[in-house]
PyMOL commands that place a pseudoatom at each C-alpha (Angstrom):
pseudoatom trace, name=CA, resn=UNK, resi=1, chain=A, elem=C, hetatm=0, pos=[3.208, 6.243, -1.353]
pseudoatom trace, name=CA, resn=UNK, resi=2, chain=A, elem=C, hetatm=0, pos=[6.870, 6.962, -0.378]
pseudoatom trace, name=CA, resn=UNK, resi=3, chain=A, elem=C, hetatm=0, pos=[8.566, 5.624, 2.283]
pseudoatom trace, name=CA, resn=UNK, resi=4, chain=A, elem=C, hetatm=0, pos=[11.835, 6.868, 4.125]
pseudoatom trace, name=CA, resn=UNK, resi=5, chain=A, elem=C, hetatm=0, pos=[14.912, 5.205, 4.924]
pseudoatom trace, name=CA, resn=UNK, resi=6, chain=A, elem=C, hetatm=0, pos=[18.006, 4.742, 3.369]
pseudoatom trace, name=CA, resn=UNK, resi=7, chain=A, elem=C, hetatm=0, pos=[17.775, 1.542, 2.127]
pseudoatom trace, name=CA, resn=UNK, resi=8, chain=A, elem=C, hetatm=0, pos=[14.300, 1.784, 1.330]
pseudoatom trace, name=CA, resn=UNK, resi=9, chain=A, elem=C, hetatm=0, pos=[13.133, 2.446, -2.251]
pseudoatom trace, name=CA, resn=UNK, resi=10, chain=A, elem=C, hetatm=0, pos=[10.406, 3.436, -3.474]
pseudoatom trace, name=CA, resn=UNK, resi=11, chain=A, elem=C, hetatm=0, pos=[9.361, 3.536, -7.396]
pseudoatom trace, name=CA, resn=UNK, resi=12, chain=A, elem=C, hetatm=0, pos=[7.742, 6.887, -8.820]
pseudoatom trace, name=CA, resn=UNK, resi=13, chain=A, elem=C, hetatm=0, pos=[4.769, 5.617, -10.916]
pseudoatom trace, name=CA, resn=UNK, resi=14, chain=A, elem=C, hetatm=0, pos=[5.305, 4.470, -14.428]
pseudoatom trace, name=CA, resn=UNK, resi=15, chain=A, elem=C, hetatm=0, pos=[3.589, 6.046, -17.314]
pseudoatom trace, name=CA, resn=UNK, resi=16, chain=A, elem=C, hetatm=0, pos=[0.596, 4.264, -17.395]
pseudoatom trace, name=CA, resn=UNK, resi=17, chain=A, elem=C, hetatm=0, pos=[0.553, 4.550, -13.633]
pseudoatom trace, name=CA, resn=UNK, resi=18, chain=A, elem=C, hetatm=0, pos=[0.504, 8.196, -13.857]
pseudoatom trace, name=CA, resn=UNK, resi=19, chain=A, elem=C, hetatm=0, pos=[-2.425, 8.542, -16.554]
pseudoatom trace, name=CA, resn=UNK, resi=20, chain=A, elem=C, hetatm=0, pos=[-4.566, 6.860, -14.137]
pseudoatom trace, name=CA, resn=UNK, resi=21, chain=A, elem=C, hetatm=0, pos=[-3.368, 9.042, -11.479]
pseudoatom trace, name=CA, resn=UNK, resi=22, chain=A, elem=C, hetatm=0, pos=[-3.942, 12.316, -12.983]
pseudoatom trace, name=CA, resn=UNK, resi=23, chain=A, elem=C, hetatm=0, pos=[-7.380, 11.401, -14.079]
pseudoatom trace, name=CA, resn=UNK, resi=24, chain=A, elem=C, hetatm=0, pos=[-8.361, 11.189, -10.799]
pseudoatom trace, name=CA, resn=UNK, resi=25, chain=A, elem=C, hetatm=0, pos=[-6.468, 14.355, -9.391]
pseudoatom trace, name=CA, resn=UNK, resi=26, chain=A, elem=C, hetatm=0, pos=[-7.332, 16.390, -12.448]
pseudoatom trace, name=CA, resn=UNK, resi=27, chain=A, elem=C, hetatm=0, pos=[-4.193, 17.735, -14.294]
pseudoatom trace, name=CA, resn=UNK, resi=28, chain=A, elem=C, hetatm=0, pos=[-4.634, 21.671, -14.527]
pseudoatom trace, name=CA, resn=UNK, resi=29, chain=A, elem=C, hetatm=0, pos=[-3.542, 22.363, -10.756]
pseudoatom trace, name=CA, resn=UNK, resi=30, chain=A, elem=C, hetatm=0, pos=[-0.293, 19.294, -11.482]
pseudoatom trace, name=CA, resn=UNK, resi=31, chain=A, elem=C, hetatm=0, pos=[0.364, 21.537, -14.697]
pseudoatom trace, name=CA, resn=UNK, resi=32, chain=A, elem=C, hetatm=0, pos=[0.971, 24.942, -12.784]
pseudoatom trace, name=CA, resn=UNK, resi=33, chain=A, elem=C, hetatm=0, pos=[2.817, 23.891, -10.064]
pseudoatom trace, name=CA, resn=UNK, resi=34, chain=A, elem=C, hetatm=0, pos=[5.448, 22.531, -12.847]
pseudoatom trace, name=CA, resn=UNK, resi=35, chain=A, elem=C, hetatm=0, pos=[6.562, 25.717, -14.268]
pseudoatom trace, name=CA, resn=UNK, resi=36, chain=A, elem=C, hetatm=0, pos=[9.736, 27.109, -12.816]
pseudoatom trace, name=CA, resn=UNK, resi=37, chain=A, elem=C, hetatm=0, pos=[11.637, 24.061, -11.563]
pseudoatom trace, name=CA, resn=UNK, resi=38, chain=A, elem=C, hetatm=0, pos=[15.363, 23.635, -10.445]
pseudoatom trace, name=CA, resn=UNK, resi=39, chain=A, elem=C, hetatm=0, pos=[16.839, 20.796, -8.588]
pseudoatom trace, name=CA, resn=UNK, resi=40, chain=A, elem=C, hetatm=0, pos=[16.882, 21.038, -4.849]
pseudoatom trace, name=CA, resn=UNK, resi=41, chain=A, elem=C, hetatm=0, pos=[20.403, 21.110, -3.297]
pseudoatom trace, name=CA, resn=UNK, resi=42, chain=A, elem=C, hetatm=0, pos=[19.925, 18.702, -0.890]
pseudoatom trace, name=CA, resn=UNK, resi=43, chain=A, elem=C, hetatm=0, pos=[18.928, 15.962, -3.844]
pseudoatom trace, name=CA, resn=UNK, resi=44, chain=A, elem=C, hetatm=0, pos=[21.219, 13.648, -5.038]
pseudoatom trace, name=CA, resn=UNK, resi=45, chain=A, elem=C, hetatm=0, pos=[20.900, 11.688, -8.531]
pseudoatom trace, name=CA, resn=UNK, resi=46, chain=A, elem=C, hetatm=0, pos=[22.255, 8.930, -10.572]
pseudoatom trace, name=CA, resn=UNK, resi=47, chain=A, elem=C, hetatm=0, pos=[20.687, 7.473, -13.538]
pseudoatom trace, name=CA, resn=UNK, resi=48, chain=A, elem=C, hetatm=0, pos=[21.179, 4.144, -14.800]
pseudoatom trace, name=CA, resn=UNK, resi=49, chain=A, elem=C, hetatm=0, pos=[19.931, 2.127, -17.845]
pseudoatom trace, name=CA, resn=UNK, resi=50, chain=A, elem=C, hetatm=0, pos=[16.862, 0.835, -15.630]
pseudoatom trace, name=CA, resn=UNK, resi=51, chain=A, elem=C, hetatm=0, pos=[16.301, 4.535, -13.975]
pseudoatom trace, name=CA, resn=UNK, resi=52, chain=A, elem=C, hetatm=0, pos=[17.017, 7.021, -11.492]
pseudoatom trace, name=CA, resn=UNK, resi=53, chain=A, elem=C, hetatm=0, pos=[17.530, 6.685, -7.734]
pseudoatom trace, name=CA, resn=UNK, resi=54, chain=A, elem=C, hetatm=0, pos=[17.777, 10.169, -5.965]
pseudoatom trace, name=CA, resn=UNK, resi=55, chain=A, elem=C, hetatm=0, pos=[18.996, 10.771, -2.393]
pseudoatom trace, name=CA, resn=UNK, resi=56, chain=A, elem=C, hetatm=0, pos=[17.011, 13.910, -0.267]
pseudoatom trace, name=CA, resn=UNK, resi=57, chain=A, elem=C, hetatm=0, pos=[20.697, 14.285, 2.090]
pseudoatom trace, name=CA, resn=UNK, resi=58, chain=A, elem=C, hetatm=0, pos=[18.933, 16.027, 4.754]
pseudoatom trace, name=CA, resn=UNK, resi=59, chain=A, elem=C, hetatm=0, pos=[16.315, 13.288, 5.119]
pseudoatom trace, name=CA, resn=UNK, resi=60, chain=A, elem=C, hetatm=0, pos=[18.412, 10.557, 3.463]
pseudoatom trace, name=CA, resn=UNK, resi=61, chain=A, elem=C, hetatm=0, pos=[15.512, 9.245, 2.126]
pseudoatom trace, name=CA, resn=UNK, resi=62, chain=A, elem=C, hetatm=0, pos=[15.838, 7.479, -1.250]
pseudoatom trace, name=CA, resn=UNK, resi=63, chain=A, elem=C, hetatm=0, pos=[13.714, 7.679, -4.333]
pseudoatom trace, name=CA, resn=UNK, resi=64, chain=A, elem=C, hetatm=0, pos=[13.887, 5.562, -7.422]
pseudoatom trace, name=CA, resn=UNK, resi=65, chain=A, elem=C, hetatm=0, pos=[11.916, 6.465, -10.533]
pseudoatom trace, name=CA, resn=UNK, resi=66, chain=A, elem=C, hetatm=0, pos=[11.943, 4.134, -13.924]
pseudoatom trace, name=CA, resn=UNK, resi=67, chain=A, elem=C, hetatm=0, pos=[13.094, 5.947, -17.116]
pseudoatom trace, name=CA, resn=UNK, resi=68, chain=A, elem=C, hetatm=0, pos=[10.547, 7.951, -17.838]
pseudoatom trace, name=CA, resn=UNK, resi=69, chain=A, elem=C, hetatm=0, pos=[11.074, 9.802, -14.710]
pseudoatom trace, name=CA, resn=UNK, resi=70, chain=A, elem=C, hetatm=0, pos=[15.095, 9.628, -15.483]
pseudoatom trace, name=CA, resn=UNK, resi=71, chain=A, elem=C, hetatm=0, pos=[14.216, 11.310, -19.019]
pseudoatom trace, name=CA, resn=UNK, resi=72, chain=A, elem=C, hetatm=0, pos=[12.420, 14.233, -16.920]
pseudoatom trace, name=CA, resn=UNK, resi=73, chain=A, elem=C, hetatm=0, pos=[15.238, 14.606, -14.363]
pseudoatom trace, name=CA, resn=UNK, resi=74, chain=A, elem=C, hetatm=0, pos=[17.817, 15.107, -17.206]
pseudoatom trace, name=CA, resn=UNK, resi=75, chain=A, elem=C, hetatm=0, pos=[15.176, 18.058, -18.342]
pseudoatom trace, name=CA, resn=UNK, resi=76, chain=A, elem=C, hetatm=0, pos=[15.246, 19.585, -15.173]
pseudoatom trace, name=CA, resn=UNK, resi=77, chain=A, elem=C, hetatm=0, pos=[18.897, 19.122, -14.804]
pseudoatom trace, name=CA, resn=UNK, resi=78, chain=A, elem=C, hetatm=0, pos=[19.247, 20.860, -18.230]
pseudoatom trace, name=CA, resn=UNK, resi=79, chain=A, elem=C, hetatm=0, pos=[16.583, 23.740, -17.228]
pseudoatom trace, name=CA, resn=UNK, resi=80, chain=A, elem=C, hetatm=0, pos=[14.183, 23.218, -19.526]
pseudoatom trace, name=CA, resn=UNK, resi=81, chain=A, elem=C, hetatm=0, pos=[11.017, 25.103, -19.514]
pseudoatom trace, name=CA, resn=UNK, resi=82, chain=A, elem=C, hetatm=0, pos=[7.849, 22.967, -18.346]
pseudoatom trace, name=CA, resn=UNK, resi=83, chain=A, elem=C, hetatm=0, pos=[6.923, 22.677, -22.469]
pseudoatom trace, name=CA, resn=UNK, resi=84, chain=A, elem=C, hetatm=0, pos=[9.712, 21.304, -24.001]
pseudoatom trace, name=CA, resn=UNK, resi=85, chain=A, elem=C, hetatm=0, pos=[10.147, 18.609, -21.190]
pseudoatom trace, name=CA, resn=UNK, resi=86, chain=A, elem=C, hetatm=0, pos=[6.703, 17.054, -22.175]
pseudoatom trace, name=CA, resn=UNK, resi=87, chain=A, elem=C, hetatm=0, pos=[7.487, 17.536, -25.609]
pseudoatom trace, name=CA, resn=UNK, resi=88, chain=A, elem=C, hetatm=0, pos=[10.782, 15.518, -25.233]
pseudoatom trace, name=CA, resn=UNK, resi=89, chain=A, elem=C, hetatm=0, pos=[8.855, 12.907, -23.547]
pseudoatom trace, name=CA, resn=UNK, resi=90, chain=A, elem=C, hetatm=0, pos=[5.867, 12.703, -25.883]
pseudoatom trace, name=CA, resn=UNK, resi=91, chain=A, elem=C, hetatm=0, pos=[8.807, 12.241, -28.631]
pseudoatom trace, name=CA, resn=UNK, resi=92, chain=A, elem=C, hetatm=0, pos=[10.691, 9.811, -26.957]
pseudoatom trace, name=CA, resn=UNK, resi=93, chain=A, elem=C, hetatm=0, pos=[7.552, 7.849, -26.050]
pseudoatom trace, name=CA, resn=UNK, resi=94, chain=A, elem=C, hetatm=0, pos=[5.553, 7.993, -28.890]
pseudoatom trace, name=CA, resn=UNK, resi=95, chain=A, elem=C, hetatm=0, pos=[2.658, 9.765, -27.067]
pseudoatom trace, name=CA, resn=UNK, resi=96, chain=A, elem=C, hetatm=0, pos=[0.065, 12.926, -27.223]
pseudoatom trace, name=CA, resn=UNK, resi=97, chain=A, elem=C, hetatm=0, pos=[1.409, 16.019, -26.371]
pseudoatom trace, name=CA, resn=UNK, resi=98, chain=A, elem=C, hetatm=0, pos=[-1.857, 16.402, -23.883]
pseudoatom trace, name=CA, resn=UNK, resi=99, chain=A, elem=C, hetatm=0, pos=[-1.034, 13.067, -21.903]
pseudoatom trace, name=CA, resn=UNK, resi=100, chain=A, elem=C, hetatm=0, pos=[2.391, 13.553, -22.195]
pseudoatom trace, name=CA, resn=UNK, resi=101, chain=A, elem=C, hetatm=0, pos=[2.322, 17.191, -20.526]
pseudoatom trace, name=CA, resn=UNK, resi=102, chain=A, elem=C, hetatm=0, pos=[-0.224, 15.506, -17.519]
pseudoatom trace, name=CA, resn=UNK, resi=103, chain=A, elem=C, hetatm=0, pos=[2.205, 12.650, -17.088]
pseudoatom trace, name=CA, resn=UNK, resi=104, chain=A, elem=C, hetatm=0, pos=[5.104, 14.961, -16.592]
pseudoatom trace, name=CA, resn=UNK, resi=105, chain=A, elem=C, hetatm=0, pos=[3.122, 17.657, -14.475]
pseudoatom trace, name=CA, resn=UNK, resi=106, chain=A, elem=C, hetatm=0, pos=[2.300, 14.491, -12.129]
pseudoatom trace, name=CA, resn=UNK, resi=107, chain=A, elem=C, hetatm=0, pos=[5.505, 13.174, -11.916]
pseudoatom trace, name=CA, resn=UNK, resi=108, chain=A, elem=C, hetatm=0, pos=[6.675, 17.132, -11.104]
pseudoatom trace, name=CA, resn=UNK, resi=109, chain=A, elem=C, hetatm=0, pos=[4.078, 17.457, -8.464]
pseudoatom trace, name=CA, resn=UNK, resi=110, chain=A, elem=C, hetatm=0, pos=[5.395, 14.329, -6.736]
pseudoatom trace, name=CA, resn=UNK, resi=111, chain=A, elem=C, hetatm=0, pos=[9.250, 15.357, -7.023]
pseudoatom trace, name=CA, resn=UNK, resi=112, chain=A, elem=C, hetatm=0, pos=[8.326, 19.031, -5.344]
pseudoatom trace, name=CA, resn=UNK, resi=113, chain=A, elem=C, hetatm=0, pos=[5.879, 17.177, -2.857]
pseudoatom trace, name=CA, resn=UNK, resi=114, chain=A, elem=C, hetatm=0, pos=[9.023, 15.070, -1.572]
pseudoatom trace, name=CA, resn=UNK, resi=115, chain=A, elem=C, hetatm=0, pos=[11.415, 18.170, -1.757]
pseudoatom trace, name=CA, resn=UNK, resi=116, chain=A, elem=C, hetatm=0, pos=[13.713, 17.274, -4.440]
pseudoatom trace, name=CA, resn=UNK, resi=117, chain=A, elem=C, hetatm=0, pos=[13.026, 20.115, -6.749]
pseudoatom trace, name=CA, resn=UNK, resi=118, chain=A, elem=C, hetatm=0, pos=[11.750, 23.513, -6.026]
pseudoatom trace, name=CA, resn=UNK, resi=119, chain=A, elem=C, hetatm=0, pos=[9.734, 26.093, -8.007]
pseudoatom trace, name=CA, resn=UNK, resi=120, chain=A, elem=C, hetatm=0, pos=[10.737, 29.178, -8.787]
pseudoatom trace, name=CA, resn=UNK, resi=121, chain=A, elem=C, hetatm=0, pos=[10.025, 32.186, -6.643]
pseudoatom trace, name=CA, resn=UNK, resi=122, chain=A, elem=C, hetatm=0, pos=[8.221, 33.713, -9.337]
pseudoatom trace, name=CA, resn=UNK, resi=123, chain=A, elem=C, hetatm=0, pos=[5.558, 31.111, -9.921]
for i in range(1, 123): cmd.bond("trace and resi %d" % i, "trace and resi %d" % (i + 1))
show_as sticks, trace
zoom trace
């Protein structure tokens, strides 16, 4: 789904992209590997009105993500626990609490899978 280069972008899924996605990968195992999150050093963000574009340095690959996945980031950013990021977004969104936590668990799973946040060493 992602591809490298620096010029290269590549968009996270949107909302409704990631319902679909989840339904087929199941959400319990996306939900656990979200707990315990920081930023990894070697990512690079800026959010904009339209999103978020992050930079892996080591790899310089670069990521973009619409603002759903911008709203997340700014959770992680602000070390939120796992919880109260899908309750922000179910807010902000208008959406269940249930597909709101699977949406954000998916869109965690793909930010660790790429290496631009970590878990913690305790999870």
């Amino acid at each position: 789904m992602f591809t490298g280069g620096i010029t290269a972008r590549t968009r996270f899924p949107g909302i409704r992209e990631l319902e679909r996605k989840v339904a087929a990968a199941g959400s319990a195992q996306a939900i656990m590997i979200a707990h315990g999150i920081t930023v990894n050093s070697e990512a690079a963000a800026s959010i904009h009105d339209d999103g978020l574009v992050i930079l892996h340095t080591r790899s310089g690959r670069l990521f973009t993500s619409n603002r759903t996945g911008a709203s997340i980031w700014r959770c992680i950013v602000r070390q939120l626990p796992f919880e109260a990021i899908a309750d922000e977004i179910g807010g902000e969104y208008g959406i269940a609490r249930t597909t709101a936590r699977e949406h954000t668990a998916r869109f965690l799973a793909q930010l660790e899978r790429h290496n631009l946040i970590d878990r913690g060493p305790n999870e």
